[in-house]
N, C-alpha and C positions, 0 to 999 in steps of 0.2 A: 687790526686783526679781525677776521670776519669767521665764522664756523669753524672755530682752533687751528687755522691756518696762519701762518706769520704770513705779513706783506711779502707779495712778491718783488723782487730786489734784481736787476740785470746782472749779475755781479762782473761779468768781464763784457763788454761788449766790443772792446776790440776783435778784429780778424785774427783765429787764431788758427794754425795750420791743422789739414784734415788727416790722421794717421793714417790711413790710405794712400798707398804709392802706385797704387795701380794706373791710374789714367795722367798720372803727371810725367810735362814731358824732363828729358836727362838735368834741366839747370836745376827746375824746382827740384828734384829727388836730389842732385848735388846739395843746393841749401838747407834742404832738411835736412839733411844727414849731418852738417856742419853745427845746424841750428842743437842737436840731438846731441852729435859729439862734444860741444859745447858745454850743454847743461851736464852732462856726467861729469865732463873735469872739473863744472864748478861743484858741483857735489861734492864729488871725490874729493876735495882736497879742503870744502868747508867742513864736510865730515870725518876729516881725518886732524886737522886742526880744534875743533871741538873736542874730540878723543882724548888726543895730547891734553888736553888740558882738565878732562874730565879723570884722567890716567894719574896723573898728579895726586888728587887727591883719594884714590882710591889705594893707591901704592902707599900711603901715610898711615893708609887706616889696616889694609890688609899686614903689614910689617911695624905696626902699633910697639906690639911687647919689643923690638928689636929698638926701633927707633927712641923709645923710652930710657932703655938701659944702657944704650954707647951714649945719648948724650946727657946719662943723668936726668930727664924730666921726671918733673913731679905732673900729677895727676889734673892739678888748674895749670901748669905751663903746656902739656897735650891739649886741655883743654883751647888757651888760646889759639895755639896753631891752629888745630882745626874749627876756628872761630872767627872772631875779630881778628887775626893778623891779616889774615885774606880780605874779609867782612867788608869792613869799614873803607879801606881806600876802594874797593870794589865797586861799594854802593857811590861813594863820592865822587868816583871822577868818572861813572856810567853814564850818567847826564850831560857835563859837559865832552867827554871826549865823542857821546854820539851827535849832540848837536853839531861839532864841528865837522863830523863827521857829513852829516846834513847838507850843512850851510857851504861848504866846500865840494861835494858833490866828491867826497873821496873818499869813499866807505873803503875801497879794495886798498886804498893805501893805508888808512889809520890801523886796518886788520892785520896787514902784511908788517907795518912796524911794528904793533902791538905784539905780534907772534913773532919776531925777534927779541923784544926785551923781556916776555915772561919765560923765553928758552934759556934766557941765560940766567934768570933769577933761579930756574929751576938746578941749572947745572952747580949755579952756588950754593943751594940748598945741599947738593951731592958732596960740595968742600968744605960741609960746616962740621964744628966739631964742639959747639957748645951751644946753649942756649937761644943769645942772643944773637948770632950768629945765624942760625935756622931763621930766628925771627924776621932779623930785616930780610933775607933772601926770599920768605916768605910773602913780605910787605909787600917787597918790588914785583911779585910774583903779583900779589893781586891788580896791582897798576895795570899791567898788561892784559891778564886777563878779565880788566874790566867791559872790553867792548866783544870779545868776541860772542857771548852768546847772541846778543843783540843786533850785530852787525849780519850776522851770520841769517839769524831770521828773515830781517831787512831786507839781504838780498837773495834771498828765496823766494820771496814772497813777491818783488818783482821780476825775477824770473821766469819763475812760471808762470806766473798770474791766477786769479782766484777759481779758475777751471779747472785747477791741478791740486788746489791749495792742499784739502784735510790727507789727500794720499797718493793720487794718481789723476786722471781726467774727472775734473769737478763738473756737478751737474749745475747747469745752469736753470735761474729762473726768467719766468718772463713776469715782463712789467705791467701787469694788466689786474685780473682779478684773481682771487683767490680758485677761482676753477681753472685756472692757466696750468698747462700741462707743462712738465719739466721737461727742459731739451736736456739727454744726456749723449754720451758720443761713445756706443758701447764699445768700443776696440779699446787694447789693451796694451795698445805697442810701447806708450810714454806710461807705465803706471808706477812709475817709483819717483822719486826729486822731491818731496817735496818736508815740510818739519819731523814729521815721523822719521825718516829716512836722517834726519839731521840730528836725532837725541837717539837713535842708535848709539850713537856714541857713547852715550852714559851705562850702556849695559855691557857693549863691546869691553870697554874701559873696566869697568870692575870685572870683567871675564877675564878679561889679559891680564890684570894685577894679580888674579886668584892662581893662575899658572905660575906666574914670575914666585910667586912668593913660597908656593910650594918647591917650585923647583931649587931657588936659592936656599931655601932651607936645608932640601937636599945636602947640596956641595956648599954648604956653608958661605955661598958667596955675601957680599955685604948689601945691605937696602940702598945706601947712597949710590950704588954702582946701578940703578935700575933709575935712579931719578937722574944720573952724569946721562944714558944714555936716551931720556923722555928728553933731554935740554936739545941733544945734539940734529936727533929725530924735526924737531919743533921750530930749526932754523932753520932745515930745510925747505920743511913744508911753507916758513913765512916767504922765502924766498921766492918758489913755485907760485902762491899764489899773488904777488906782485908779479911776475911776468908773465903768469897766463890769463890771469882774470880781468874782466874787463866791467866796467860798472854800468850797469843794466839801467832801463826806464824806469819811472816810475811808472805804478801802474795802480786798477784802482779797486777803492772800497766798498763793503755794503754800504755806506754812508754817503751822503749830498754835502761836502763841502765847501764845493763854489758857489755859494750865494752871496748877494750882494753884500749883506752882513758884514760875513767871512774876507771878503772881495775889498773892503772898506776900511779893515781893520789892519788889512796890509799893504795896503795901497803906499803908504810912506816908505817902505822899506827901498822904493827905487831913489828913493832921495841922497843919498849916500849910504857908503859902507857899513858905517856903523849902526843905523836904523835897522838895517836888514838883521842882522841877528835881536835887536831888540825887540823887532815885530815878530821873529818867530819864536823866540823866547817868550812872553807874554802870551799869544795867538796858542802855542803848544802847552801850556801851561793852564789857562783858560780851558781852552776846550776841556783839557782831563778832567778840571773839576766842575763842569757843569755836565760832562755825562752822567748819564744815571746808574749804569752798571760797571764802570772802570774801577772805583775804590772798592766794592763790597766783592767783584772777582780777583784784586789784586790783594786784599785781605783774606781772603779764603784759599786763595792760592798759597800764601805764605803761611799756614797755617799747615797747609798738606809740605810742603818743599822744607819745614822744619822736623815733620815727621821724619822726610826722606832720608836729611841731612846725620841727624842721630842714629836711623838706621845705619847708614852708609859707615858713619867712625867708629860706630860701638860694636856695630851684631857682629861683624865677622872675630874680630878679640874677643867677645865674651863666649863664643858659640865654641872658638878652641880652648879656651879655657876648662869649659863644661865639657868638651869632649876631646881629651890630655890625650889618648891614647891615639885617636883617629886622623893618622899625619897625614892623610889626603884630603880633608876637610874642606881646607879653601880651597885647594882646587876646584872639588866637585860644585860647592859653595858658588866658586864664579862661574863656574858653566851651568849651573841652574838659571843664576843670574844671567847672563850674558846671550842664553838662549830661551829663555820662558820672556823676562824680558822686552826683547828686539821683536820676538813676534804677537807681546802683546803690543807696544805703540804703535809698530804695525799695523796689526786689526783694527785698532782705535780707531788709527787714522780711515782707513778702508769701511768701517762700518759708519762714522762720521760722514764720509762722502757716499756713498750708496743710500742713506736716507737722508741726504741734503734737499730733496726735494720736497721732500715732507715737513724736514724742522730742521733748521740749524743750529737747535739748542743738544743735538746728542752728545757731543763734547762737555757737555755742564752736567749730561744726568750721568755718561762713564765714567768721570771722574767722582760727581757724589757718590751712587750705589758702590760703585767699585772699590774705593777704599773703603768704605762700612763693613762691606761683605772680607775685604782683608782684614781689617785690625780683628776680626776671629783669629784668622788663619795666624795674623803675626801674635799674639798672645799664644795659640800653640806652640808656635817656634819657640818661643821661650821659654817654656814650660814643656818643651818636648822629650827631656831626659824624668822628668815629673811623672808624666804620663806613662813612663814605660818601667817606672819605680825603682829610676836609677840604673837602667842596661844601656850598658854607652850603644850596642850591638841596633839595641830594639830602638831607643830612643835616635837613631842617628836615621833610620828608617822611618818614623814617625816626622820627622825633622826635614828631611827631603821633600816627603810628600805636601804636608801643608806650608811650605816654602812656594811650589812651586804652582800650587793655587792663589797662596800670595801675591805673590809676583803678575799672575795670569789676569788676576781682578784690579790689581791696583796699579799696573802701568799701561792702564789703556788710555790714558789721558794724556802725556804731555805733550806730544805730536800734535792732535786733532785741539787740544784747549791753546796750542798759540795759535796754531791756524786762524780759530774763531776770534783771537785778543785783535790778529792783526788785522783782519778784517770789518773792525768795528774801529780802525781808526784809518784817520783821513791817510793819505799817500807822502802828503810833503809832512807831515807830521811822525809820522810811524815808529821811525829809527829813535826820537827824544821821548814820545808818550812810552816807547817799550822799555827802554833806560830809567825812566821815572818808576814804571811796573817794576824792574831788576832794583833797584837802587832799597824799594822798602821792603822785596823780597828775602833781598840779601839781609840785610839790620836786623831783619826779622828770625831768618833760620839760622844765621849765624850764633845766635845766642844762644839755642840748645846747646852744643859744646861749651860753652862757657859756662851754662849751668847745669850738667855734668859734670866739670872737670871741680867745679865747688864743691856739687857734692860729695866726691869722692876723694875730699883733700884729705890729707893725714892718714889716711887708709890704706893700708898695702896690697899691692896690685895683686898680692900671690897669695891673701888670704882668704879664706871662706866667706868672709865676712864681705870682702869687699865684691867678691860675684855676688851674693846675695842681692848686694843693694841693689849693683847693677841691673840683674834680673828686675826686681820690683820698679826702677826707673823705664826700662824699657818695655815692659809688660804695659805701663800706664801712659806714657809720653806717647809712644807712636801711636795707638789707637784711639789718642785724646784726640790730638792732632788730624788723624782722619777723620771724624767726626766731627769737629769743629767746620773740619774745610767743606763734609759734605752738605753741611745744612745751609753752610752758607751758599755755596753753590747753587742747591736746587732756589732759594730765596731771590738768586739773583737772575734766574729765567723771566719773571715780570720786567725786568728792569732791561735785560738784553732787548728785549722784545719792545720798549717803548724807544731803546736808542736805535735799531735799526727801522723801527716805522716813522722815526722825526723825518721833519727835511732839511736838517741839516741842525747840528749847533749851534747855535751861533757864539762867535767867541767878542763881539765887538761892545756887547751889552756888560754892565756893571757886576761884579759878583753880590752874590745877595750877603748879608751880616750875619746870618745863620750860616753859611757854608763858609765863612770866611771864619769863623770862631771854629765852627766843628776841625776845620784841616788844619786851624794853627795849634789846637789844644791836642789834636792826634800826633802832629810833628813835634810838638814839645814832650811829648809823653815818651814816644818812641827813641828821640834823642836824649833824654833823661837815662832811659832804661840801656841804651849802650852805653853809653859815657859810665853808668855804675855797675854792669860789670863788667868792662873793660878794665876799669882802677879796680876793681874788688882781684879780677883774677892777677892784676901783677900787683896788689898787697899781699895777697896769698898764694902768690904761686909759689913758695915751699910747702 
């Protein structure tokens, strides 16, 4: 890096078509059109599968008090479901079912079966009628929904290719000196497809849930009759995308890969069958832990995504609790959400790619500033019947408002910050290093509801007492949480910026005895701390 410019990086140098239809003759204007209709249905239907499944857990959280009382839960057995029941098999079979996924070059099938069997775990979850019941339907539910966010990246990300990546047509660099001007391609015809457009889903999803739930409240209809009909929806769409989707190139990274190194270290995998997974196992393994900025953006991430996670199963229960009167609540609740939201990761992504020329680290500083600048906003939220000295009227006004600057500042990240994860990692790699990122993601945020649901054991859901507490866990968690993630964030721009000016990792060299103790004593700690509240919440889930 020369006069605070990052190295310049080609990032796609393949041929990619010019949005411009004017001077081409009828076949090209045919294949583009095909090439274009193409990318929307795989959108469409990666984005609508991500939904489904982000809909799930949204529908648990928004129908909490409902779901509570038909099947008798106590306060740590809520707490599992929306924790380790999903959690754990989540994180575990993220790794190996995306390596296979990989190594088999069948991303679009492992997606399409995986989106059959968590449709029908969900439709079980809609037949259960006690406990343990919900539980396993839940378990089976995380099995399946292990690869889809990962999968789903993956092949976005070869899709488009990294001209598109953070939001729309990405700006290219050139490979020369830091005075090298940015090639960008100003039309506007291709500006959607790309992860932004793909965690829409998670806003859409708590929006939709916020309607269903009001409205079944309405007519009294039952919560498991919303989750029978997420199972039934979710076979569809697996079906659709086994017969329309079709599994794309790889394509490539800000990162130098093929080097002799690299080139040497897998060289045996043509030896037989079983070599070949052994060399990318190792090779994709390696590489993680010799980048410099993978582990400190994958711990900083989980940091922010355990904030999210708490927010998502607590705030909307406690917010109707504190505001008993106000039966339109979640509704308006998920259209804040579902619309401040989608056009913040949106902008992320957009404001990501429009100063890609300049830096590629804006994704790291919208995700720090921006959740700092929220955990304000969301401490008002919680304290917004406080501030208005107890008027459901005033306070529910007060409540809207800084919700929705909430929301504004602190979802401009997750679009544009995977864009930049996958970008920093090799091509044949991507789909097991983003599994390895999901796997301690998950371990990690999962455990908010777990410890939650402890501390509000023995406690009645319907007493003063126990919103109190609530408020005070939530007031202090999420903005801890932001704050942890953003400092880590900004710390870890030195470290992006050293891994994309290497020439490559090399993965064939020895690991050092300092990074081999650091990531065994991290993994044993981590897996310590699941395994003890996992048994903590089913000794005390009464």
């Amino acid at each position: 890096m020369e006069d605070g410019h990052e190295k310049a990086v080609v990032l796609d140098s393949s041929p990619q078509p010019s949005t411009s239809t004017e001077h081409k003759p009828p076949q090209r204007r045919i294949a583009y059109a095909l090439a274009i209709l193409r990318i929307t249905i795989t959108l469409t239907l990666l984005f609508l599968n991500y939904f489904l499944a982000q809909f799930d857990k949204f529908v648990l959280s928004y129908f909490q008090d409902s779901v509570v009382s038909t099947l008798h839960l106590s306060s740590s057995e809520y707490g599992l479901l929306s924790g380790y029941a999903t959690g754990i098999v989540y994180a575990l079979l993220a790794i190996p079912v995306a390596f296979i996924a990989d190594y088999t070059k069948s991303r679009v099938w492992v997606l399409s079966i995986a989106g059959l069997w968590w449709s029908l775990c969900v439709v079980f979850q809609g037949l259960s009628h006690n406990f343990w019941q919900i539980l396993l339907a839940r378990i089976g539910m995380g099995i399946g929904q292990a690869p889809v966010e990962v999968l789903s990246v993956s092949l976005i990300s070869d899709l488009l290719g990294t001209r598109w990546l953070f939001f729309g047509e990405r700006a290219l660099y050139q490979a020369s000196s830091p005075a090298s001007k940015c090639v960008t391609n100003t039309n506007v015809l291709i500006k959607l497809g790309n992860y932004s457009i793909l965690y829409i889903g998670v806003y859409v999803g708590e929006a939709v849930s916020g309607q269903i739930a009001t409205a079944f409240g309405k007519t009294n209809t039952p919560w498991n009759s919303a989750l029978k009909a997420i199972g039934i929806v979710g076979i569809v769409i697996a079906i659709l995308i086994r017969l329309l989707l079709r599994e794309p190139s790889r394509r490539a990274s800000l990162v130098d890969y093929d080097t002799e190194t690299t080139k040497n270290a897998l060289r045996n995998e043509k030896k037989s069958r079983w070599t070949t997974p052994k060399a990318h196992l190792s090779a994709s393994l390696g590489y993680g832990l010799r980048m410099h900025s993978f582990w400190l953006l994958t711990l900083s991430a989980r940091a922010r995504q355990l904030s999210g996670n708490v927010f998502g199963y607590y705030m909307p229960s406690y917010l109707s609790s504190v505001y008993p009167s106000k039966t339109d609540l979640l509704s308006r609740y998920g259209i804040i959400v579902g619309v401040v939201g989608s056009v913040a990761v949106v902008l992320g992504g957009f404001i990501s790619s429009t100063t890609s020329c300049w830096t590629i680290m804006t994704p790291l500083y919208l995700t720090a500033y921006g959740g700092m600048i929220s955990s304000i906003f969301v401490i008002l939220m919680v304290l917004s019947k406080d501030i208005a000295g107890g008027n459901q009227t005033q306070g529910i006004r007060v409540l809207y408002g800084v919700m929705s600057v909430a929301y504004s500042t602190a979802e401009l990240w997750l679009g544009a910050f995977a864009s930049l994860l996958v970008l920093l990692l090799p091509p044949r790699m991507k789909t097991f290093a983003l599994a390895i990122y999901s796997c301690v993601i998950v371990l990690v945020y999962s455990s908010g509801p777990e410890i939650i649901g402890l501390a509000l054991r023995n406690v009645d859901p319907d007493s003063g007492f126990y919103i109190q507490r609530e408020k005070v866990i939530l007031a202090v968690l999420i903005p801890m949480g932001y704050w942890i993630a953003g400092i880590g964030f900004l710390l870890s721009i030195g470290k992006v910026r050293r891994d994309v000016a290497a020439d490559g990792i090399p993965v064939g060299q020895r690991l050092s005895s300092g990074r081999r103790v650091g990531f065994s004593t991290f993994a044993a700690v981590l897996g310590a701390l699941v395994i003890a509240l996992f048994v903590a919440s089913i000794v005390f889930r009464t």
